[in-house]
N, C-alpha and C positions, 0 to 999 in steps of 0.2 A: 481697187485701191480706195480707201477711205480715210478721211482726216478725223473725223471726231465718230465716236459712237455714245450715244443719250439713250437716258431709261429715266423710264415713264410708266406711272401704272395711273389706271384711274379708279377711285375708290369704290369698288361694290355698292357699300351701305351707309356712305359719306349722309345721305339724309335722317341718318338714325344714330347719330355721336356716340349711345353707350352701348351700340351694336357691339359682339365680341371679335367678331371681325377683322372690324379695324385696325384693334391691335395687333393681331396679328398680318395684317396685307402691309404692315406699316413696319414691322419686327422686319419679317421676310424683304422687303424692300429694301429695306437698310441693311439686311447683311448680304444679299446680292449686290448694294450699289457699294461696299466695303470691298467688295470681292473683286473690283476688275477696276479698270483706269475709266471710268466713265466722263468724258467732257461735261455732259450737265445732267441736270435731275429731276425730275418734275414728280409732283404728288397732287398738290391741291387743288380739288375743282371748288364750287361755288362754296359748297357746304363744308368743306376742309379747311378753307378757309376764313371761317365763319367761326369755328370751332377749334381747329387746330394749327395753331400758329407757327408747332414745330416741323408742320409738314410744308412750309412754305421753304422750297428750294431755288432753283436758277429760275425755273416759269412755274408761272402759278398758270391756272384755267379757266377766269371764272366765267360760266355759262348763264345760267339764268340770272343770277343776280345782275347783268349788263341789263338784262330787263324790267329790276326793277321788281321782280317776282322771290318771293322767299324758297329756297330749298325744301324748306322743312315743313311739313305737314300741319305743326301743332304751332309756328310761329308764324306772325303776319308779318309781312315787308316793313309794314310802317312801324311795327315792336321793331327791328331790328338795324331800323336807321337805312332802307335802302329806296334808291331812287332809282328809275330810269336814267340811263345813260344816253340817250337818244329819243328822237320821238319821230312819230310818220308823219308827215304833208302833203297836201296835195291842194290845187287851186279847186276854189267850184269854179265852173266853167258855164252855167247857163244853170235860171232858177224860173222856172215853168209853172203856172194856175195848171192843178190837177181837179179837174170835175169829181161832183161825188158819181160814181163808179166807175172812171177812168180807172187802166192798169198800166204800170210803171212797168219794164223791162223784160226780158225774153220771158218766154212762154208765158206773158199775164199771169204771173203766179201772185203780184199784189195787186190789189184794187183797192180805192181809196172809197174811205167812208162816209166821207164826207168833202166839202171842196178845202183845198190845200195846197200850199206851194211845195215844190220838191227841187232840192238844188240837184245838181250831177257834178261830181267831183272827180275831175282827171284822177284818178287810181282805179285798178280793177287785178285780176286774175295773175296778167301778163306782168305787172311791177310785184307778186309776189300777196299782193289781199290777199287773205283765204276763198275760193271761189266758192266752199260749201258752207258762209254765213249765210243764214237767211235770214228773211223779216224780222224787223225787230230789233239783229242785234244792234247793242246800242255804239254811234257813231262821237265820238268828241268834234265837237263843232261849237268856233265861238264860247270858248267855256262852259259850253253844256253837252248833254247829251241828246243825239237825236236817234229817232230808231231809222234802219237800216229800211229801205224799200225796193221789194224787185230782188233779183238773181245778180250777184256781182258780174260783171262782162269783162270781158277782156283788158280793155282799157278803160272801163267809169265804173261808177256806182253812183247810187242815188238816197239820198235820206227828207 
């Protein structure tokens, strides 16, 4: 027994607007959602939206754009007016004198080059960080960037 039944496509080639495609995953949509008593509708993911205003039905979808990252290949976020929707946090939790050739975190995969402070920031692996960043990548800390130091862990990282 069922109350409502929804149709949903999600767009192939939505990052390439004069894809030929389109038009037709979008023809074909529409004369299947003609066809039957559908409760709601859904078409448009990030870049459908971005692009194609007619395909915004009962839910829209949008994906990366919540991230603040553009769809599209040949368009940058910030041509196209978009922001993050959220952002990550975390406390530093302890900021440690690192010797020059002391190593920061599992398997000493960094050694510092000189003497340096390194904070350690409650986030790691287990709240979802990527665990295979490595050195370097750059960290936002304090309105800037810091490079990334050591193997992310479970629950820290260190920059």
């Amino acid at each position: 027994n069922c109350d409502s039944i929804n149709l949903m496509t999600h767009m192939a080639c939505a990052d390439e607007p004069d894809h030929p495609l389109n038009n037709e995953q979008i023809c074909l949509f529409n004369k299947v959602a003609k066809s039957h008593d559908f409760s709601e509708l859904s078409i448009a993911n990030s870049a459908t939206l971005i692009t194609r205003p007619d395909c915004r039905k009962d839910w829209v979808r949008p994906g990366i754009i919540l991230y603040g990252a553009s769809p599209f290949a040949e368009q940058t976020a910030i041509e196209l007016g978009l922001q993050a929707v959220m952002q990550l946090t975390a406390p530093v939790i302890a900021v440690r004198n690192v010797k020059k050739g002391d190593t920061v975190g599992y398997g000493a995969t960094w050694r510092a080059e000189r003497d340096c402070k390194c904070a350690t920031i409650a986030i790691g692996y287990g709240d979802g960080y990527p665990r295979h960043a490595k050195s370097g990548t750059p960290v936002w800390f304090n309105g800037k960037t810091c490079p990334l130091v050591g193997r992310v862990s479970m629950d820290m990282l260190c920059i």
